[in-house]
N, C-alpha and C positions, 0 to 999 in steps of 0.2 A: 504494500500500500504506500504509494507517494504522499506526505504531506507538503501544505504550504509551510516554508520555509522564512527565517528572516532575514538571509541573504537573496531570496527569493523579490523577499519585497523591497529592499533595497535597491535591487538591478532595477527593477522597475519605475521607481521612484528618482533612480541616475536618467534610466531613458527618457521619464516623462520632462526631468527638469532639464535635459538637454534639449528636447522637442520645445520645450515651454520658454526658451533663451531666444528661439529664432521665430516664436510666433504665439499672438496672443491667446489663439483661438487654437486647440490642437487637436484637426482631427486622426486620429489612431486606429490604423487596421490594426486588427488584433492579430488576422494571419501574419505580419510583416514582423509584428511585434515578436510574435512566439518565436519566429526562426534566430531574428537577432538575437533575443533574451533565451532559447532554447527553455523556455516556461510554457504549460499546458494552456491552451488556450481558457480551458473554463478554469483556471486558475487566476488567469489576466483578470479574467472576469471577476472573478472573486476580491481579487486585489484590489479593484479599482472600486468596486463599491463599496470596501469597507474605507481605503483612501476619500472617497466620499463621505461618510460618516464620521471619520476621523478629522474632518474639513482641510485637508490637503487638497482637496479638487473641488469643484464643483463639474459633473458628471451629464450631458445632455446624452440622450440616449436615440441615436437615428438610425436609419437603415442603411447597413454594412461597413458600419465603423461607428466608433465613439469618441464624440465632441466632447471636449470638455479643458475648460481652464484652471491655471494652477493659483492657487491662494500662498498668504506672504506663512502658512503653518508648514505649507510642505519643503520650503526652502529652511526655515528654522530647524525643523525635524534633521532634515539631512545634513545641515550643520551641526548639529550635535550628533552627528555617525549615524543616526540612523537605527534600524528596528535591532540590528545584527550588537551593535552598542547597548540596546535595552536590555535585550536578553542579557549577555554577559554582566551587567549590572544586576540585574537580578537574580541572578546564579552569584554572583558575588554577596550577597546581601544573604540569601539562602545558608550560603558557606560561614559569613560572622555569627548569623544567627545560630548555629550549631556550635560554631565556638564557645559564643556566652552561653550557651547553654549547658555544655560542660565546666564551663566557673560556677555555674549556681548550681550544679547537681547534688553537692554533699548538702548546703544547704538546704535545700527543698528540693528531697529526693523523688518524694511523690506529683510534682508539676513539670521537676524534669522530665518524669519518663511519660507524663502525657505530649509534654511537647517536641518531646526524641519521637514518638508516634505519629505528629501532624509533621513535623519534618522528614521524617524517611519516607513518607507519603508523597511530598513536595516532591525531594528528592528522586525519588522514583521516575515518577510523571515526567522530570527534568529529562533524564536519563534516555527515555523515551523517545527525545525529538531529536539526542547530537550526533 
């Protein structure tokens, strides 16, 4: 099973805002896209409308491509690296959390080991997408 990726969204996110440098208005074949980006088309798909919802774009939706312009969030976003950056911040944050949580374990043995439970859970799930 393929998932969406955050290098995934990233590449797409580089294409759209190079697309978005030479025009205001960007309309985007999605066959064109996939080949350059080597991403699943109904994954573009996917992509763009959650970048919609995220308000990186605003999304027009026509017949055999998709119009749509780029808002001043999806150039911030990718100046701070982007989705691939998020994750690893939060795999990092994951990682301290486990640390403090072995300083407090002798202490409050009993809240440690529920929250050694929601972490190896996290952890897991992490594990899952790398």
């Amino acid at each position: 099973m393929e998932f969406i990726t955050p290098k995934m969204k990233d590449s797409l996110l580089h294409y759209l805002l190079e697309q978005g440098s030479k025009n205001e208005l960007i309309e985007m074949d999605i066959a064109s896209a996939t080949k350059v980006l080597e991403i699943n088309p109904l994954f573009i798909k996917m992509i763009l409308d959650q970048f919609n919802s995220l308000g990186f774009i605003n999304l027009f939706d026509t017949k055999g491509f998709d119009a749509l312009t780029l808002n001043a969030n999806a150039y911030d976003f990718y100046a701070r690296k982007g989705f691939v950056a998020q994750e690893e911040l939060f795999i990092k944050n994951i990682e301290k959390l486990e640390h403090e949580l072995e300083s407090i374990k002798s202490s409050f043995p009993e809240k440690a080991a529920q929250f050694a439970t929601i972490l190896s859970g996290i952890s897991s799930y992490i594990a899952l997408f790398k």
